[in-house]
Residue frames as a rotation matrix with the C-alpha (Angstrom) as fourth column:
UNK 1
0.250 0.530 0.810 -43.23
0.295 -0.839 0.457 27.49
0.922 0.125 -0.367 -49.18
UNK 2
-0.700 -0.468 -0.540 -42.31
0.639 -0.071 -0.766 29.46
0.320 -0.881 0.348 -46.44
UNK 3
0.247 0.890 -0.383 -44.20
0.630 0.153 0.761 30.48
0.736 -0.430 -0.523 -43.56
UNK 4
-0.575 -0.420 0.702 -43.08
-0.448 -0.557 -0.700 33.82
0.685 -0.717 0.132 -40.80
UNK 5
0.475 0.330 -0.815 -43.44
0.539 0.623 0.567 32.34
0.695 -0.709 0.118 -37.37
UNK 6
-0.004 -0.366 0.931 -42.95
-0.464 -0.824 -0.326 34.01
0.886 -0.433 -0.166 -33.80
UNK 7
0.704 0.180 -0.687 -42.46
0.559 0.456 0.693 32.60
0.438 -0.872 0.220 -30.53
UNK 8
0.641 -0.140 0.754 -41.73
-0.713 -0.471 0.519 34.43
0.282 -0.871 -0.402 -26.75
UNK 9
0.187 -0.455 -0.871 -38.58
0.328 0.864 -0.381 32.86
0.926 -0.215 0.310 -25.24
UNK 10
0.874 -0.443 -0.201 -36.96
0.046 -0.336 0.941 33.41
-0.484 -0.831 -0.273 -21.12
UNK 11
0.373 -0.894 -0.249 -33.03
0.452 0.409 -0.792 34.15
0.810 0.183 0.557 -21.18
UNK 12
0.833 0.539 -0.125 -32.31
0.193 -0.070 0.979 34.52
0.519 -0.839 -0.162 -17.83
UNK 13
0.669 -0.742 -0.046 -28.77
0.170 0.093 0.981 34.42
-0.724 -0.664 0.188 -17.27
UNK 14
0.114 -0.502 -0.857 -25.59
-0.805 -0.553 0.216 34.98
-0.582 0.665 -0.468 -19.71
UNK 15
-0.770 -0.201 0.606 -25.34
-0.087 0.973 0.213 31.36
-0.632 0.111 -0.767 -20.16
UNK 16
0.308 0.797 0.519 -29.13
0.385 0.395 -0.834 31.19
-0.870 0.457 -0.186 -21.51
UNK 17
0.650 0.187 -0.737 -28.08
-0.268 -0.851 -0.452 33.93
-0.711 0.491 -0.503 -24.04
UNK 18
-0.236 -0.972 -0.011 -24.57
-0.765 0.179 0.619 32.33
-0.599 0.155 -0.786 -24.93
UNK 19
-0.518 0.430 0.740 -26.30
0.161 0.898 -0.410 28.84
-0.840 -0.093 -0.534 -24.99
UNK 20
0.353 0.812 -0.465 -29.42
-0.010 -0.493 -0.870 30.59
-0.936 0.311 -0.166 -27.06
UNK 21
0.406 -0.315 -0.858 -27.14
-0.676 -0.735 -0.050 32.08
-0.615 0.600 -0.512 -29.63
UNK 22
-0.505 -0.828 -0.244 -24.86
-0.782 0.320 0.534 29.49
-0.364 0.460 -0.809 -30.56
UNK 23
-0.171 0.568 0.805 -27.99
0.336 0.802 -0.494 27.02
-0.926 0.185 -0.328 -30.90
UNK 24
0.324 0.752 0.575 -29.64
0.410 0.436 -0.801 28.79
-0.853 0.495 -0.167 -33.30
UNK 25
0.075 -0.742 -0.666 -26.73
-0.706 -0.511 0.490 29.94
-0.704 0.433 -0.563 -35.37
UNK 26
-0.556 -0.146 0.818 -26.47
0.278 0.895 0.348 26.17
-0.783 0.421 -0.457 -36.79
UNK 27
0.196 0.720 0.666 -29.87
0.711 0.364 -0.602 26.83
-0.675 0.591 -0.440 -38.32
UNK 28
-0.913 -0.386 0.131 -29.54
0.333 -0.520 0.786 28.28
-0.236 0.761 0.604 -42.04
UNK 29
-0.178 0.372 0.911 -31.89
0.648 -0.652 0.393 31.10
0.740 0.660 -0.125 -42.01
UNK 30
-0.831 -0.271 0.486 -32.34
-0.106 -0.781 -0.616 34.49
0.547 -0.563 0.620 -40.34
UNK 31
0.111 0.750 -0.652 -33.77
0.883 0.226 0.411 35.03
0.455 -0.622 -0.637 -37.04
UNK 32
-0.401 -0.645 0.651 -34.61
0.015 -0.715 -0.699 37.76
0.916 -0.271 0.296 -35.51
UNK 33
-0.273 0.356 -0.894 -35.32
0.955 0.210 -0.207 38.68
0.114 -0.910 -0.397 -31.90
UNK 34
-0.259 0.217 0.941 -37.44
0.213 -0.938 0.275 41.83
0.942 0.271 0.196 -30.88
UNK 35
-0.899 -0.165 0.406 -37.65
-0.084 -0.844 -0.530 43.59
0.430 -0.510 0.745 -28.02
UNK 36
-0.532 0.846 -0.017 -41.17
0.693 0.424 -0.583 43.01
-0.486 -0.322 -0.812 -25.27
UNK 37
0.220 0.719 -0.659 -42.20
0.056 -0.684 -0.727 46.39
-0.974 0.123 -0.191 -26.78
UNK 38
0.268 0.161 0.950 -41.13
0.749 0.585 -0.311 45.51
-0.605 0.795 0.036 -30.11
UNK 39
0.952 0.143 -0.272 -39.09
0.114 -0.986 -0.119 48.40
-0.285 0.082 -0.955 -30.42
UNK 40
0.003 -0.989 -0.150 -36.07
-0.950 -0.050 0.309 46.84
-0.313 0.142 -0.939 -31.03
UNK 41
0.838 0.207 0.505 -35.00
-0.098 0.967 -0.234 43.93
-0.537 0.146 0.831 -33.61
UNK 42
0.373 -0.922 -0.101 -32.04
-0.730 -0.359 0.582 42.38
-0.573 -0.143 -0.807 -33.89
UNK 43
0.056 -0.198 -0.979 -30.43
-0.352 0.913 -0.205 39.14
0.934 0.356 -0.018 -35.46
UNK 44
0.686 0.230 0.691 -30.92
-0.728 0.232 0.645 36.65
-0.011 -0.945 0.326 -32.99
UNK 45
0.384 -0.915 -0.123 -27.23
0.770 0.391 -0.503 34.91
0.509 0.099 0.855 -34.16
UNK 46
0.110 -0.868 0.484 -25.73
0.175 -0.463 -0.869 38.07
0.978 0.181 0.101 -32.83
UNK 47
0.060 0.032 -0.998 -24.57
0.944 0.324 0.067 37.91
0.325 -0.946 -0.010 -29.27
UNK 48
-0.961 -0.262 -0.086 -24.10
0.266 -0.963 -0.038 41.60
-0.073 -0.059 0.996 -29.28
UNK 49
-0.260 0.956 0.134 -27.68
-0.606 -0.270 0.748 42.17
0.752 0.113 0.650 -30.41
UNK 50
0.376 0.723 -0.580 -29.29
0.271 0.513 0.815 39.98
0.886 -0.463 -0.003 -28.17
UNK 51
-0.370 -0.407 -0.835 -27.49
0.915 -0.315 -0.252 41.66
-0.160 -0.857 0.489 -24.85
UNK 52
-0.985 0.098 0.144 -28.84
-0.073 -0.982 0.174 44.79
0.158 0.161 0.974 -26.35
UNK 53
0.008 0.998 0.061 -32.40
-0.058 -0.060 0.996 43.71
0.998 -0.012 0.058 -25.35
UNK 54
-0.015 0.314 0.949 -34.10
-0.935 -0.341 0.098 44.24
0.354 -0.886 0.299 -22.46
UNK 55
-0.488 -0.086 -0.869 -33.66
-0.085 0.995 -0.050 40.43
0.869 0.050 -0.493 -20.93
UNK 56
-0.791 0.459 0.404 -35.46
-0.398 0.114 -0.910 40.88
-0.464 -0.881 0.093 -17.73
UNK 57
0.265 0.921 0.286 -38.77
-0.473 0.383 -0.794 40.00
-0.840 0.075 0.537 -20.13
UNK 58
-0.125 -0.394 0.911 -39.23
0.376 0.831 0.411 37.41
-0.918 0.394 0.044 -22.55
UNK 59
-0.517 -0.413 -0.750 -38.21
-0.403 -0.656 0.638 38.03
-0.755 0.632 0.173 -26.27
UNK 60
0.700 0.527 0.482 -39.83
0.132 0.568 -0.813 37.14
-0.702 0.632 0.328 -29.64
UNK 61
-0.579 -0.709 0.402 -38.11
0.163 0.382 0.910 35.38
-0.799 0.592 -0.105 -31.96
UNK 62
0.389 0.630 -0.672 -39.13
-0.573 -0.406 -0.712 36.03
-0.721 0.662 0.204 -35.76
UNK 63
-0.387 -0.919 0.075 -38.35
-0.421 0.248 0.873 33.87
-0.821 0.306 -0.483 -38.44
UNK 64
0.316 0.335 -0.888 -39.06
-0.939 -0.022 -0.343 32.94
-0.134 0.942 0.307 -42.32
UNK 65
-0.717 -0.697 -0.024 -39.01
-0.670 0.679 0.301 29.38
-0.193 0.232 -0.953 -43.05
UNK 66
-0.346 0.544 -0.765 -40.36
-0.357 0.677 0.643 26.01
0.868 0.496 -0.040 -44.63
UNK 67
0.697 0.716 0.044 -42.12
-0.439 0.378 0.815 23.55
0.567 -0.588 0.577 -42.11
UNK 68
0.511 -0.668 -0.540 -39.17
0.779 0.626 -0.036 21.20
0.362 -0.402 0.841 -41.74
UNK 69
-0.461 -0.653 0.601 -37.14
0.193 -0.735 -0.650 24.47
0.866 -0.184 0.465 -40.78
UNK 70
-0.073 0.531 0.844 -39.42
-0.779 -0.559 0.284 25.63
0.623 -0.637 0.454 -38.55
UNK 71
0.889 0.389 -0.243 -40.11
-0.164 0.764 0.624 22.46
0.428 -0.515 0.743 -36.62
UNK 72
0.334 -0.868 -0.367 -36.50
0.665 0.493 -0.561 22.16
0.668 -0.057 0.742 -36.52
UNK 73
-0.566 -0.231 0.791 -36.18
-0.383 -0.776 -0.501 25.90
0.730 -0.587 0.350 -34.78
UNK 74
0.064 0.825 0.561 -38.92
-0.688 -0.371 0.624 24.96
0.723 -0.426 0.543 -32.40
UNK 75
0.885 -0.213 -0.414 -37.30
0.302 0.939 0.162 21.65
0.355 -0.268 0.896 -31.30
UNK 76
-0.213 -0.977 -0.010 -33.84
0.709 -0.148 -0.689 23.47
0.672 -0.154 0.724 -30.47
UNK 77
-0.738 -0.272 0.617 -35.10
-0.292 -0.696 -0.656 26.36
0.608 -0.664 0.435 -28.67
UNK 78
0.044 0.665 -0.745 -37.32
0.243 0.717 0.654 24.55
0.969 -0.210 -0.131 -26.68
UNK 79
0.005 -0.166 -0.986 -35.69
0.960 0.277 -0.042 25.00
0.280 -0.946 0.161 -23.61
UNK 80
-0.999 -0.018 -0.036 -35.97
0.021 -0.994 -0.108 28.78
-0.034 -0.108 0.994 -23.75
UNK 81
-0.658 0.557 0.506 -39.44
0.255 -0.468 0.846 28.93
0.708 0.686 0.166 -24.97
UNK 82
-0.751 0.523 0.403 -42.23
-0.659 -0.638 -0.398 30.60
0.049 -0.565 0.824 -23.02
């Protein structure tokens, strides 16, 4: 059964973003990332989209997925997370 989960990450630099992206690209299901005002939501695989947010504040991540998925996103982006 799947479950829609959100968590607030930092990406501070181009590196976090680069870094960011290519982590959670591995994982097989969509993520997106939205905007602090939540006006904007993007795929958070696309390095284009994610430069199109405002990075000065932290982003939420959005994502559909089982437990083991999820646990597994939450364990990779760790180092970003708020």
């Amino acid at each position: 059964m799947s479950n829609y989960r959100n968590v607030k990450v930092n990406l501070n630099s181009i590196d976090d973003v680069k870094n960011f992206v290519n982590t959670v690209s591995k994982i097989d299901c969509d993520i997106d990332a939205m905007s602090a005002e939540k006006r904007y939501i993007v795929d958070a695989k696309s390095i284009m989209g994610m430069f199109s947010l405002d990075l000065s504040k932290p982003v939420e991540i959005g994502f559909f997925a089982d437990e083991e998925t999820q646990s597994r996103i939450l364990k990779v982006i760790e180092p970003w997370r708020c």
